[in-house]
C-alpha positions in Angstrom: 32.9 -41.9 22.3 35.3 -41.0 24.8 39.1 -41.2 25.1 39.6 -44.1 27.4 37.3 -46.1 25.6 38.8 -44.7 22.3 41.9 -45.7 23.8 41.0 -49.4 25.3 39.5 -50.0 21.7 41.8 -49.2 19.8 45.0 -51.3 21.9 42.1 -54.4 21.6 42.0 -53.8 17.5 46.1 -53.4 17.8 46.4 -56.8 19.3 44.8 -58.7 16.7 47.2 -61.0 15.0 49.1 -59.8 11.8 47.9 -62.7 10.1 44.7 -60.9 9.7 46.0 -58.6 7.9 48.5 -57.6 4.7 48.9 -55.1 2.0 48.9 -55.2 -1.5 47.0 -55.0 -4.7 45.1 -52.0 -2.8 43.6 -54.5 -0.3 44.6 -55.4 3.5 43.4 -59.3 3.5 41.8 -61.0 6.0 40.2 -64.2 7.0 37.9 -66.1 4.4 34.7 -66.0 6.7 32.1 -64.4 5.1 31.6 -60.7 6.0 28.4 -59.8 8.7 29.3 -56.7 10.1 30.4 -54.3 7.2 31.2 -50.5 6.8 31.5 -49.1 3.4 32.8 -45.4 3.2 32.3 -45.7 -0.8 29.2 -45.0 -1.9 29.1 -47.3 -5.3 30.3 -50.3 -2.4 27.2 -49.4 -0.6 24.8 -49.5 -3.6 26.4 -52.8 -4.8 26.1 -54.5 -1.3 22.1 -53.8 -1.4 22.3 -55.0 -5.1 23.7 -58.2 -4.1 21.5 -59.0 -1.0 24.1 -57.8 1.8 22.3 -55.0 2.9 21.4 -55.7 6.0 25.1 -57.3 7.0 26.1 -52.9 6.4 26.7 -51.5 9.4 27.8 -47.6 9.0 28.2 -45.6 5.8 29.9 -42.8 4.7 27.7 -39.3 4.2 27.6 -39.8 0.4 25.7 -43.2 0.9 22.6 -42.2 -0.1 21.2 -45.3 -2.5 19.7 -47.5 -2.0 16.6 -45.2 0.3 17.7 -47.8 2.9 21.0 -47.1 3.6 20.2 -43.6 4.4 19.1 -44.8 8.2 22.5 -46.2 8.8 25.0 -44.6 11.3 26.9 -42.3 9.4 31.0 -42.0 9.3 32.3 -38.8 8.1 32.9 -37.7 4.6 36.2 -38.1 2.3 38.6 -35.3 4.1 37.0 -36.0 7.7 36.1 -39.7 8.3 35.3 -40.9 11.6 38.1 -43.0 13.2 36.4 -43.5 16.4 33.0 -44.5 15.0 34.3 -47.1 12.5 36.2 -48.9 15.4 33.0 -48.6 17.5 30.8 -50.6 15.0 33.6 -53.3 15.1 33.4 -54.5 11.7 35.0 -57.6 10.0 35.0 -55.2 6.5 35.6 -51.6 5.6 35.1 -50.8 2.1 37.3 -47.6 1.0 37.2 -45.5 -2.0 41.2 -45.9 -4.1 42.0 -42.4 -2.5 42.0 -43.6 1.0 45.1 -45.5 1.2 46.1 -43.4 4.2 43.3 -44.3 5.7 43.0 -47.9 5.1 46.6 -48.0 6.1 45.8 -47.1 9.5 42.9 -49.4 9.5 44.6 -52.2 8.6 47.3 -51.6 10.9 44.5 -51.9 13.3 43.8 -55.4 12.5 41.1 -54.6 10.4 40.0 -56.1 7.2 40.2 -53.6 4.5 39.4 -53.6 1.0 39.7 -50.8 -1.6 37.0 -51.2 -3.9 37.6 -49.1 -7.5 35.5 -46.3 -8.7 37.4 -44.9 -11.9 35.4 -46.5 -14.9 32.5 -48.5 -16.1 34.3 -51.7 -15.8 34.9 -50.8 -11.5 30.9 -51.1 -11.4 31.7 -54.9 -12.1 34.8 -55.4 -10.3 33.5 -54.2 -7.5 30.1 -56.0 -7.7 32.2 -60.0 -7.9 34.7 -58.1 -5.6 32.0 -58.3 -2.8 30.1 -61.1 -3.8 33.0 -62.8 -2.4 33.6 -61.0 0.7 30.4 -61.3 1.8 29.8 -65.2 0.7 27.2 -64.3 -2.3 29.1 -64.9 -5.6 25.9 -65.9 -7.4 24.0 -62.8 -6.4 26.6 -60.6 -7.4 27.5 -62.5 -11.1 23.3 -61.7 -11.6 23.4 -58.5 -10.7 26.5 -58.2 -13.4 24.7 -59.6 -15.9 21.5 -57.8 -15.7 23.3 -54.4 -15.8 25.4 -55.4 -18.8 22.7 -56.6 -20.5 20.8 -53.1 -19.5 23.8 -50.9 -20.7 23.7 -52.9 -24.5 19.9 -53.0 -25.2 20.3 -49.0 -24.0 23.1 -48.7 -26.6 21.1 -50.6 -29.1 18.4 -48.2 -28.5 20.5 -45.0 -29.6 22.1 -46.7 -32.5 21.4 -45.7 -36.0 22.7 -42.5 -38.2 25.8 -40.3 -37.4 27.7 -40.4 -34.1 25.7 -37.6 -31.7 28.6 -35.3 -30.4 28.1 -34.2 -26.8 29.4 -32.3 -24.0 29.0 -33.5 -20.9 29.3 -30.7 -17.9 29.8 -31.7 -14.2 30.3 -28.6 -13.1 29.9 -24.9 -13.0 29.4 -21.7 -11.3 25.8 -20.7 -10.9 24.4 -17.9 -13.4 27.5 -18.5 -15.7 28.6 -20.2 -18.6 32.1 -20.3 -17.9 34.8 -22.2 -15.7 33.1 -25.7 -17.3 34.5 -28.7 -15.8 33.7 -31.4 -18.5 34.1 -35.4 -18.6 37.3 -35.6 -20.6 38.9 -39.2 -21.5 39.3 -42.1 -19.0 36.4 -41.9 -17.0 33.3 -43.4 -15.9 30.8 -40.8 -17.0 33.0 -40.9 -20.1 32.0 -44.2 -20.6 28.3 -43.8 -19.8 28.4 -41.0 -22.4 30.2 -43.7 -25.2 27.7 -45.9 -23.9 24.7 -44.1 -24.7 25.6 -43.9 -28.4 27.1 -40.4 -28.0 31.0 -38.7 -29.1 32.4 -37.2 -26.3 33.5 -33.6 -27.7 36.8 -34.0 -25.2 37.0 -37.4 -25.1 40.2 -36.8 -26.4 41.6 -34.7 -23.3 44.4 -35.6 -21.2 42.7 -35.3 -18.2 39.6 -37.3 -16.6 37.6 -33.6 -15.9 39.5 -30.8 -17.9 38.4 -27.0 -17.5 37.0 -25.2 -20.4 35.9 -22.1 -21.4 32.6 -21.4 -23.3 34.7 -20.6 -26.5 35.8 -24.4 -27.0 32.5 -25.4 -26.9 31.3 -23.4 -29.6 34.1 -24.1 -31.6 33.1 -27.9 -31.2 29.1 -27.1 -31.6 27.9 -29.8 -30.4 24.9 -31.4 -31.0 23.4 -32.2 -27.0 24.7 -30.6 -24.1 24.5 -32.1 -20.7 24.7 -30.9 -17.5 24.9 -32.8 -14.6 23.5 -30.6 -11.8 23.0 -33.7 -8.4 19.9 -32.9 -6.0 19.0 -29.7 -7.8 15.3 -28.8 -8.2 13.2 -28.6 -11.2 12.9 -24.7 -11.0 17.6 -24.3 -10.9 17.2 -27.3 -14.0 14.9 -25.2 -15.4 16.7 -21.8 -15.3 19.9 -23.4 -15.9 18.8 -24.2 -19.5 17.5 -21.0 -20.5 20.8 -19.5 -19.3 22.2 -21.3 -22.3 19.2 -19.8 -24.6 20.3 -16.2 -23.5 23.9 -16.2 -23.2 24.5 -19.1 -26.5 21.7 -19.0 -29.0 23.6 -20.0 -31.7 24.9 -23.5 -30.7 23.3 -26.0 -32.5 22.3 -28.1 -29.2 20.4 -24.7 -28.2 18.9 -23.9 -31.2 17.8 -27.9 -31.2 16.3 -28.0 -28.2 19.0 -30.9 -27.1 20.1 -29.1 -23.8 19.5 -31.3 -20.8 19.9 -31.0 -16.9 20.0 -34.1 -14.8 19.8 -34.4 -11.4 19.2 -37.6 -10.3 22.1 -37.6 -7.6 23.2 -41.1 -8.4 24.3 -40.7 -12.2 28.2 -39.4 -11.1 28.1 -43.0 -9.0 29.8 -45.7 -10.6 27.5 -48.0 -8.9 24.4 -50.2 -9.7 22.2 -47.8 -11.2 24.3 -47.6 -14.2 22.3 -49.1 -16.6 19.6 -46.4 -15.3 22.6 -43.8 -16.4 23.3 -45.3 -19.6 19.5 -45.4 -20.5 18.6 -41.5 -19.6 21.8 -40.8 -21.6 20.9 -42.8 -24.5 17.4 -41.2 -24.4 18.9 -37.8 -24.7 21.3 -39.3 -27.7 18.2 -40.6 -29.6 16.7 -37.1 -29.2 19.2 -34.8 -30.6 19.9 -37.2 -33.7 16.2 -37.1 -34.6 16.2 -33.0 -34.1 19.5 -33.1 -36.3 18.2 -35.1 -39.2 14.7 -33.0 -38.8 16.3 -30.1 -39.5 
């Protein structure tokens, strides 16, 4: 888009009344109309708006919004560090969705005249927020309190599943460098995988860290000895899955969740998304749970 019309757009977005918009509680309010033209740069907002049958009132995405398959053909509006300015006012939208660390951003949206909401993505409990968050923005309040209640009711019976014996103590690894076991970042306390992991039936071995994602060293891990190990590893292929758990086989034979068999890679790309495929999460996680507590009472 070019300058002057950059330009003429953005004086006819600054001329809106300040009625339509306000801050507070993370959110720039606007009217009560129902929402028909909306752009969510979060991708658990985008998966919830499909969920609740507003998928076709989206209108542009961020380049993370890759769930449902059908929001994958939308325009596309930057990523976290580069979002495009220009294309979001070109769609002219009655509601951007934003991610908690966009505050600058929805700042300069709102003062815009646009609507803005800041939709959270931090823990389990967000997935729901969220969901009744924008069953009212977009007029579909029943929708959304189904959707709610399906997942929860997904999450306990995948809980229920993975119940039984001693507490399973896991790892959970979101990240790594290639070809090393070293430099693990791992879900610590406070945290939506965190939560999936309690979920699922399992003990988070740093569940008791101060921070969300602390870094580790192998050495902490074999102190703890876990009984599963999972790695989350988004979009990789079955051949990197694959060599990524017989690293562990080589380099750390003599951890129980190696010697076990309960190392796992997933790589569905949506498990790190605090969005509507949680129960989905929660149920691969409580598979893997189920797992390593019948290889530690076989043993």
């Amino acid at each position: 888009m070019g300058r002057i019309v950059a330009a003429a757009l953005l004086g006819l977005l600054a001329a809106v009344p300040a009625a339509m918009t306000s801050g507070g509680a993370g959110a720039v309010q606007g009217p009560p109309s129902c929402a028909k033209r909306v752009v969510s740069l979060a991708p658990h907002a985008t998966q919830a708006l499909f969920a609740i049958g507003a998928g076709g009132d989206v209108v542009g995405v961020d380049d993370f919004s890759r769930e449902p398959p059908e929001a994958r053909s939308l325009p596309r509006l930057g990523a976290y560090i580069d979002p495009d300015l220009e294309g979001i006012i070109e769609l002219r939208p009655d509601l951007v969705l934003l991610t908690p660390g966009r505050r600058e951003l929805a700042g300069q949206l709102g003062g815009l005249g646009l609507h803005v909401r800041i939709v959270p993505d931090t823990r389990m409990d967000d997935v729901f927020e969220t969901i009744e968050l924008l069953g009212g923005e977009t007029c579909r309040a029943t929708p959304a309190a189904d959707v709610v209640r399906r997942l929860r009711e997904g999450i306990a019976a995948a809980g229920r599943a993975a119940e039984g014996g001693a507490p399973v103590r896991a790892v959970l690894i979101v990240d790594r460098p290639a070809g090393e076991l070293r430099q693990f970042y791992v879900a610590g306390s406070g945290n939506f995988l965190d939560d999936v992991l309690r979920a699922a039936g399992a003990s988070n071995v740093f569940g008791g860290a101060v921070n969300s994602f602390p870094q580790v060293s192998l050495e902490p891990i074999a102190t703890a000895d876990p009984d599963l190990v999972i790695e989350l590893a988004p979009g990789a292929d079955e051949a990197t899955a694959a060599e990524r758990v017989a690293l562990w086989r080589r380099v750390a034979p003599q951890l129980r969740a190696v010697r076990t068999g309960n190392v796992a890679v997933l790589t569905e790309p949506w498990i790190p998304v605090p969005g509507t495929m949680v129960d989905r999460a929660v149920g691969l996680m409580a598979e893997l749970v189920a797992r390593a507590r019948e290889g530690r009472e076989g043993r």
